[in-house]
C-alpha positions as CSV (number, residue, x, y, z in Angstrom):
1,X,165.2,201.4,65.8
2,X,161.2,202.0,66.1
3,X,160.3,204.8,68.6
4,X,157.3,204.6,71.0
5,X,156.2,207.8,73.4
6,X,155.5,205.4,76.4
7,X,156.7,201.3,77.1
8,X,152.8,201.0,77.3
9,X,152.5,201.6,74.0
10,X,155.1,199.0,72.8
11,X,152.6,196.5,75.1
12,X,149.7,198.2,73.3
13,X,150.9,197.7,69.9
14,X,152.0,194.3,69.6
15,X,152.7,192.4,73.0
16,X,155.9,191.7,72.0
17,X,156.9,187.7,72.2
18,X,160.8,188.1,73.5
19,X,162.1,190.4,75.6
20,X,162.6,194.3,74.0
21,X,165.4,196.9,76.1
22,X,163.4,200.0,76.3
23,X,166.6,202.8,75.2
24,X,166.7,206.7,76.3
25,X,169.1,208.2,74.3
26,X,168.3,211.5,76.5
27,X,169.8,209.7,79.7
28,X,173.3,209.1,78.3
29,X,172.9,212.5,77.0
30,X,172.4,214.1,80.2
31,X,175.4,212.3,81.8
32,X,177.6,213.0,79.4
33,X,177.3,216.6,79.3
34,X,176.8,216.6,83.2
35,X,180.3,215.0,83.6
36,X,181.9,217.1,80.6
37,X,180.6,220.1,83.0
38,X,181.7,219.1,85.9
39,X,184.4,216.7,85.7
40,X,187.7,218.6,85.4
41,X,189.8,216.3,83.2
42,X,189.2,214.4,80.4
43,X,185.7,211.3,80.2
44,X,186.7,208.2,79.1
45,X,183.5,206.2,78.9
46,X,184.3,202.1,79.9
47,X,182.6,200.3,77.1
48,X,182.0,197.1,79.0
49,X,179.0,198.7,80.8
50,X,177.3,198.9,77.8
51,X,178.5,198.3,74.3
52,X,175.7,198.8,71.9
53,X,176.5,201.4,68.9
54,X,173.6,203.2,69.9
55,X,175.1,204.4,73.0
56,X,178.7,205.0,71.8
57,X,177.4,207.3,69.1
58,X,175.1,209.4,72.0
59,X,178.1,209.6,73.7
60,X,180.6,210.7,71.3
61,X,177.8,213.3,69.7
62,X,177.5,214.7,73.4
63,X,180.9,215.4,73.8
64,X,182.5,212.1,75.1
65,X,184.8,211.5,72.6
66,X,187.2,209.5,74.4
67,X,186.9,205.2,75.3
68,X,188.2,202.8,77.8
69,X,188.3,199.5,75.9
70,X,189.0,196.5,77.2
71,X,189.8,194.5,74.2
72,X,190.2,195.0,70.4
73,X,186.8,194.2,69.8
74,X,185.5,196.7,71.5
75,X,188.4,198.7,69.6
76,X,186.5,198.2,66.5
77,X,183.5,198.7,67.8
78,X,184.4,202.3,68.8
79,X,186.4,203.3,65.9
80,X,183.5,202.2,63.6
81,X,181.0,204.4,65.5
82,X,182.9,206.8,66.4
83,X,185.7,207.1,64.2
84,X,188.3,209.7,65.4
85,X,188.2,209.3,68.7
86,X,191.0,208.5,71.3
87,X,191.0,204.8,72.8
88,X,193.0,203.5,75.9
89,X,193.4,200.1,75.7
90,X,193.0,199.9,79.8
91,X,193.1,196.0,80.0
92,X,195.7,194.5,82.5
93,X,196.3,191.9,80.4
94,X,196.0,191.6,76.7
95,X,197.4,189.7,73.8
96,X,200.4,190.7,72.1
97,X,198.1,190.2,68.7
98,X,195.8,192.7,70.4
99,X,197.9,194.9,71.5
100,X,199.4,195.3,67.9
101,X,196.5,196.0,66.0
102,X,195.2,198.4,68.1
103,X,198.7,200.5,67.5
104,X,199.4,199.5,64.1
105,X,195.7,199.5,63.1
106,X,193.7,201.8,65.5
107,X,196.2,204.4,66.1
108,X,195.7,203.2,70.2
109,X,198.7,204.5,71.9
110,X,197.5,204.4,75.6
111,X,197.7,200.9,77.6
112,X,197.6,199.6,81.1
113,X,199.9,197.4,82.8
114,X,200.3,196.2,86.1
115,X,203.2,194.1,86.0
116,X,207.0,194.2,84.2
117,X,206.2,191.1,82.0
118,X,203.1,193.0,80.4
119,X,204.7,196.3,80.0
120,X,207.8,194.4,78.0
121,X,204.8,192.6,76.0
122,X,203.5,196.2,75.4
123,X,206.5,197.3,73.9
124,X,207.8,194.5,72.2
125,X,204.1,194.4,70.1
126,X,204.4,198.2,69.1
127,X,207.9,197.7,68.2
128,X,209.6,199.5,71.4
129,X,206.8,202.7,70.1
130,X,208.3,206.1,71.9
131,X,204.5,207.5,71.9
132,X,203.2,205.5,74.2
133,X,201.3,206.8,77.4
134,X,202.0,203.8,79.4
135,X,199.6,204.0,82.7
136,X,200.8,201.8,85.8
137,X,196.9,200.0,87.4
138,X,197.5,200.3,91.2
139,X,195.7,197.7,93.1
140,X,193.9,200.0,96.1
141,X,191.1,199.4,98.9
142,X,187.8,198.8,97.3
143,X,186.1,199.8,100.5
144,X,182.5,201.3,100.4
145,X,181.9,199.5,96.5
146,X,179.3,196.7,96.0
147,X,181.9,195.1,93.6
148,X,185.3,194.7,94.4
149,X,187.7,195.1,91.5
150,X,190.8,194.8,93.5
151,X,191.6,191.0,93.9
152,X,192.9,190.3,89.5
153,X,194.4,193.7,88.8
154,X,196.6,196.1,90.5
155,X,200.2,196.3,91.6
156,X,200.7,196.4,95.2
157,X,202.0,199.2,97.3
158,X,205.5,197.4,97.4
159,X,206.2,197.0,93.9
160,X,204.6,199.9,92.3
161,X,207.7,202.2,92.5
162,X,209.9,200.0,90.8
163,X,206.7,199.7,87.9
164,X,206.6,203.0,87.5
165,X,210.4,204.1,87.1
166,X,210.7,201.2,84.4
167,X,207.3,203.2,82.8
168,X,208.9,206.3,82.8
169,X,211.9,205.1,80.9
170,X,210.3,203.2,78.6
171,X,208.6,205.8,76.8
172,X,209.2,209.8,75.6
173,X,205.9,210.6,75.9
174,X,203.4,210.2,78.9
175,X,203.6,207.9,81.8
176,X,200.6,207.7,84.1
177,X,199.0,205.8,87.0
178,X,195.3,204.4,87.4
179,X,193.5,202.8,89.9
180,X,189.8,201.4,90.3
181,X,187.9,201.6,93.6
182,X,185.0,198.8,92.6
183,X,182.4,199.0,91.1
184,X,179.3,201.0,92.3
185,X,180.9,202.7,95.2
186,X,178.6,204.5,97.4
187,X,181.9,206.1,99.5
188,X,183.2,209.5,97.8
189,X,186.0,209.5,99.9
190,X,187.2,206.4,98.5
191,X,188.1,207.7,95.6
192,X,191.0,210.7,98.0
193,X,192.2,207.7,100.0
194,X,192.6,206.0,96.8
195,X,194.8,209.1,95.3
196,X,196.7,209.3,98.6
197,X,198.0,205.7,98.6
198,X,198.7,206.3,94.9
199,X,200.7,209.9,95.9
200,X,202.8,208.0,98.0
201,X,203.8,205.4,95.7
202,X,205.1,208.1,93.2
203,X,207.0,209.6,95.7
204,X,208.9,206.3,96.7
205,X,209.5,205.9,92.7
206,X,210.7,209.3,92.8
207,X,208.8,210.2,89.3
208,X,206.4,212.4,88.1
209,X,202.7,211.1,86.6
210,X,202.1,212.8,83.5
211,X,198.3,211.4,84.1
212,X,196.3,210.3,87.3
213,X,193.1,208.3,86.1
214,X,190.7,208.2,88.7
215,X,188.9,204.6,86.8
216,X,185.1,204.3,87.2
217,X,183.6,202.8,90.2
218,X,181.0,206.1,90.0
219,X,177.4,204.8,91.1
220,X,173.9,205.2,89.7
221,X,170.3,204.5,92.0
222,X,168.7,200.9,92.4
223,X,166.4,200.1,95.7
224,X,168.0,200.0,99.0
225,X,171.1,201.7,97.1
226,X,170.9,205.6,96.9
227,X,174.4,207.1,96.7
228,X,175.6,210.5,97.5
229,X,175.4,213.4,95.4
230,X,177.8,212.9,92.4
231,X,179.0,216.4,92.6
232,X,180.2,214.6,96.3
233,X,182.1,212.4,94.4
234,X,183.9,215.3,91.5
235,X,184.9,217.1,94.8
236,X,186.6,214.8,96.7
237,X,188.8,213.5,93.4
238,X,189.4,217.7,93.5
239,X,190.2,217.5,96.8
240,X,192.7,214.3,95.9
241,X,194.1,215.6,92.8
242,X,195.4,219.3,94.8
243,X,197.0,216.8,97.5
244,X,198.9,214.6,95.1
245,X,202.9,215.3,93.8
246,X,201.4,216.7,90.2
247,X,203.0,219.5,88.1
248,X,200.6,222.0,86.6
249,X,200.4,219.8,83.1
250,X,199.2,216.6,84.8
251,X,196.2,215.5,83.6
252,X,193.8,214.2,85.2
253,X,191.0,211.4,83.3
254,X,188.6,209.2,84.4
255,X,186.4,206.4,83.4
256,X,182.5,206.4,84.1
257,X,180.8,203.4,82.8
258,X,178.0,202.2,85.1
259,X,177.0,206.3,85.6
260,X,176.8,207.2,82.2
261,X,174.5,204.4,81.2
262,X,172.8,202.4,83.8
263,X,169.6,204.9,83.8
264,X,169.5,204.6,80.0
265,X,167.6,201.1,79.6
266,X,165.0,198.8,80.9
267,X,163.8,195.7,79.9
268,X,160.4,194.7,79.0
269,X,159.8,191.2,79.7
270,X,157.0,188.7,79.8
271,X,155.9,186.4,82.4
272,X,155.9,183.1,80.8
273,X,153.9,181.2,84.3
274,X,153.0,182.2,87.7
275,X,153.5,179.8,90.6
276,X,152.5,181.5,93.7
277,X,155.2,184.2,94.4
278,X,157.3,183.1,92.0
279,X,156.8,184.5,87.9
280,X,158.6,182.8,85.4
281,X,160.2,185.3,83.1
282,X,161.7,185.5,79.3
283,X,164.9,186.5,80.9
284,X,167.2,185.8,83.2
285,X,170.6,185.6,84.8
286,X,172.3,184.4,81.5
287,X,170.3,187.5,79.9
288,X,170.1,191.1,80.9
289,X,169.4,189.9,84.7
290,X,173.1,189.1,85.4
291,X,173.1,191.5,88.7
292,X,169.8,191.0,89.9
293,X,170.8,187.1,89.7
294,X,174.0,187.1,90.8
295,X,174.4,190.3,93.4
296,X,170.9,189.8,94.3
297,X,170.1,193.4,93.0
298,X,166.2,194.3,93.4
299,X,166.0,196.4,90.4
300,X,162.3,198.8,90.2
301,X,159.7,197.2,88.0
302,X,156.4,198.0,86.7
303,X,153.4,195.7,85.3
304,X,151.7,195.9,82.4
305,X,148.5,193.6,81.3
306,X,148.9,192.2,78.3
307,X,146.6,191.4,75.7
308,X,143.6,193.9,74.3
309,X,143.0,195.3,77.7
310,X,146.6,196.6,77.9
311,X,147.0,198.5,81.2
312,X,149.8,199.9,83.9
313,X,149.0,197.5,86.7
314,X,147.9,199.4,89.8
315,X,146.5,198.1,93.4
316,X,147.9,196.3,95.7
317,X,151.5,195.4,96.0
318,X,153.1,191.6,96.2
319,X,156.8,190.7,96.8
320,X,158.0,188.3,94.0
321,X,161.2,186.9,93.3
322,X,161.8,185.8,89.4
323,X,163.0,182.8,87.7
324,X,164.3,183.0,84.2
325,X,163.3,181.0,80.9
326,X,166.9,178.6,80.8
327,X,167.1,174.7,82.6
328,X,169.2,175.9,85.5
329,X,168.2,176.2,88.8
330,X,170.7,179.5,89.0
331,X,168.8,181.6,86.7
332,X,166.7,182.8,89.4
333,X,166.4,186.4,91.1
334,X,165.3,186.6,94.9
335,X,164.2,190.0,94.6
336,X,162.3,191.0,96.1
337,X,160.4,192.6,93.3
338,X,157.1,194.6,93.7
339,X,154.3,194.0,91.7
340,X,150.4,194.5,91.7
341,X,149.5,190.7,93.6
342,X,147.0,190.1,90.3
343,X,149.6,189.8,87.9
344,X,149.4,186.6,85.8
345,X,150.8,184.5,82.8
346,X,150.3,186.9,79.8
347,X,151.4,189.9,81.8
348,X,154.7,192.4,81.1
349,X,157.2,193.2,83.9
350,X,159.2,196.0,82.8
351,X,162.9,195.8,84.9
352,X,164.4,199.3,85.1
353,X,167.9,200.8,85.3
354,X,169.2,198.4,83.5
355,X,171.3,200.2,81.0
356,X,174.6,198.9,82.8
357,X,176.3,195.4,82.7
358,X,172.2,194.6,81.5
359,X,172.5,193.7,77.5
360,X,176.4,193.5,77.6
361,X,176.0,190.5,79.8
362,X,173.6,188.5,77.4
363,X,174.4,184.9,76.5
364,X,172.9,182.3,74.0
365,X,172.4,179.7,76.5
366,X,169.7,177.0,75.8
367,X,169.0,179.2,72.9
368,X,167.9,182.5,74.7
369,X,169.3,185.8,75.0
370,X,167.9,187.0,71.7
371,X,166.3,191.0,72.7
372,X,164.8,193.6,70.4
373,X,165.9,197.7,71.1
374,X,163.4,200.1,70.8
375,X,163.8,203.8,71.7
376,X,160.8,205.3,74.3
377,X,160.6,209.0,75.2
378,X,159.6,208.7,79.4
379,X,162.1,209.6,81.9
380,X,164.3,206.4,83.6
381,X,162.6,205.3,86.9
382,X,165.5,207.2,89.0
383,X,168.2,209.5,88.0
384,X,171.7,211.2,89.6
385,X,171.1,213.6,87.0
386,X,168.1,215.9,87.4
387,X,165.6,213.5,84.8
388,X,163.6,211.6,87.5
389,X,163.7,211.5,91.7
390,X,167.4,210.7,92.8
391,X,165.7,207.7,95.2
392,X,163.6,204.5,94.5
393,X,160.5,204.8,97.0
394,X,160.2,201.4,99.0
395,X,157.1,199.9,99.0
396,X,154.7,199.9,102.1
397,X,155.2,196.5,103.2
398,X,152.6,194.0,105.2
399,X,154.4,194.6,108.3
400,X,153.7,198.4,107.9
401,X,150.0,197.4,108.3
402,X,149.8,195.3,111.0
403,X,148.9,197.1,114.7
404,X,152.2,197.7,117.1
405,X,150.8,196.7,120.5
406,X,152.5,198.2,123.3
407,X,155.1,196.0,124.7
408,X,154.3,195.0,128.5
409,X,156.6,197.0,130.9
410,X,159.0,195.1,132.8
411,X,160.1,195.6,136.8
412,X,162.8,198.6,137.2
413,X,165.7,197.2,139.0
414,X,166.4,198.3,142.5
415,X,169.5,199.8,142.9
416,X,171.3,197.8,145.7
């Protein structure tokens, strides 16, 4: 992977023809040993957020030595670079082919469930294994999240007890519970309301959790979206965890994927066309774009001039929204985005903050999708973890400009 000091001087160098993901390895550094401090369980990074080998070897050479995978791809993906460390296979649903190699193969003893049919597939693929550490997914409120994971997985309040006494006899080593409270939630407390509706299930099954995994759902900083403090976040799981029925050996895991990553990446991209407020990009929704298309996201950007007189755009600032290189009319992103008002064809929009569910999303539609990694040495364009401000500024906007007249008084009413 080529290093450059600055994304200006990737712009400088060659004007790159498809789009390039700008990777800090010193990001996912800093989260990883931020949460190794002060998470007080064990990290289990989510490899869906971001599944490039790059990151997964940061990661497990900073101290995060333990994976959520979702499917035995990403299996192999983590035991080829980082061989040696421990897996959870923490899929609802998986095949039983899946589920085998990962035991037999993989040495994965850890999977998720949130039904009886799955947890007899579990079993019946390892061979009725005694070793497992079968986890129970509880379906709980996703309240305060952007995305909602609660609606495909999760048992319900009603039939977790009787899922979690058939867990606890089905194996002679650990039994746990999980749960996930969405995905970028901005609400600490979500994540103790979560752990009390969870408590009370395990009393009503009238077992003990030999693990409580928190799942991910911890945020990272986009425009119009600044969450809490994180350390809000490890207190109130603290604050959970003492108020659950635990002994003294249950432990206690969760499963950051968004947080460790998102701040690692942007994308440099380059606008193919300019039609009034509207730039054309090199990629789009079916690319890294996915949440800026589909949640409407307005993730930071910067401009670049292309060409010998390669620049940082400055001057005056123009909303834009972006449409991406494919045929369909979906692969467009409302924005809106922020640029200098003289950018033009020729011209490089870096997108940051995209180091989550960014190149994991990418597709080969109409032939696209097709991006370059190159490591840079600048700080991400916000940060939860001490690298950069912990807020996007917002742009001063025309409205800002225009003089407030004072509004004409009206008639006080007369008491009758």
């Amino acid at each position: 992977m080529r290093t450059y000091h600055l994304p200006l001087d990737l712009v400088r160098e060659r004007s790159p023809e498809r789009p390039v993901a700008l990777v800090r390895r010193d990001a996912v550094a800093a989260a990883a040993r931020w949460f190794q401090t002060n998470f007080k369980g064990d990290v289990l990074y989510a490899v869906k957020a971001n599944p490039s080998p790059w990151v997964i070897k940061t990661l497990a050479q900073n101290g995060v030595t333990g994976f959520d995978v979702a499917s035995l791809n990403e299996v192999e993906l983590v035991a080829e670079n980082a061989p040696g460390s421990r897996m959870a296979f923490m899929h609802p649903v998986k095949s039983r082919a899946a589920i085998s190699a990962a035991y037999f193969d993989h040495g994965v003893k850890t999977f998720s469930f949130d039904t009886a049919e799955e947890l007899e597939k579990i079993l019946d693929a390892t061979g009725r294994a005694k070793d497992l550490t079968l986890i129970v997914r509880m379906g709980v409120s996703a309240e305060g999240a952007a995305y909602s994971l609660s609606g495909k997985f999760g048992v319900d309040q009603h039939q977790a007890p009787a899922l979690m006494l058939a867990a606890r006899r089905a194996t002679q080593d650990l039994m746990g519970v999980s749960f996930h409270v969405g995905s970028q939630c901005m609400r600490p407390t979500a994540f103790q309301a979560a752990m009390a509706q969870t408590g009370r299930a395990l009393v009503r099954a009238g077992v003990f959790a030999d693990v409580i995994d928190v799942g991910g759902g911890f945020p990272s900083v986009y425009p119009g979206m600044i969450p809490p403090d994180m350390a809000d976040y490890i207190a109130a799981i603290d604050r959970g965890f003492n108020e659950m029925p635990v002994s003294e050996t249950t432990e206690l895991w969760c499963e950051p994927g968004r947080a460790l990553v998102a701040e690692s990446t942007s994308l440099m991209t380059r606008v193919e066309l300019r039609k009034g407020d509207s730039l054309y990009l090199n990629d789009g929704a079916y690319g890294s774009l996915f949440d800026a298309a589909h949640a409407k996201w307005p993730f930071p950007v910067k401009g670049y001039r292309g060409g010998g007189e390669a620049r940082e755009l400055t001057g005056n600032l123009r909303p834009f929204e972006f449409y991406g290189p494919t045929c369909d009319s979906i692969d467009h992103m409302p924005g809106p985005f922020w640029l200098p008002e003289d950018i033009r064809e020729g011209d490089f929009v870096e997108i940051g903050m995209l180091g989550a569910y960014g190149v994991a999303m990418q597709t080969r539609f109409n032939g696209f999708g097709s991006v370059e990694e190159v490591e840079v040495g600048d700080a991400p364009m916000a940060s939860m973890f001490g690298l950069a401000r912990r807020s996007i500024p917002a742009p001063r906007t025309a409205i800002e400009n225009v003089v407030k007249l004072p509004r004409p008084k009206s008639r006080k009413r007369r008491r009758r």
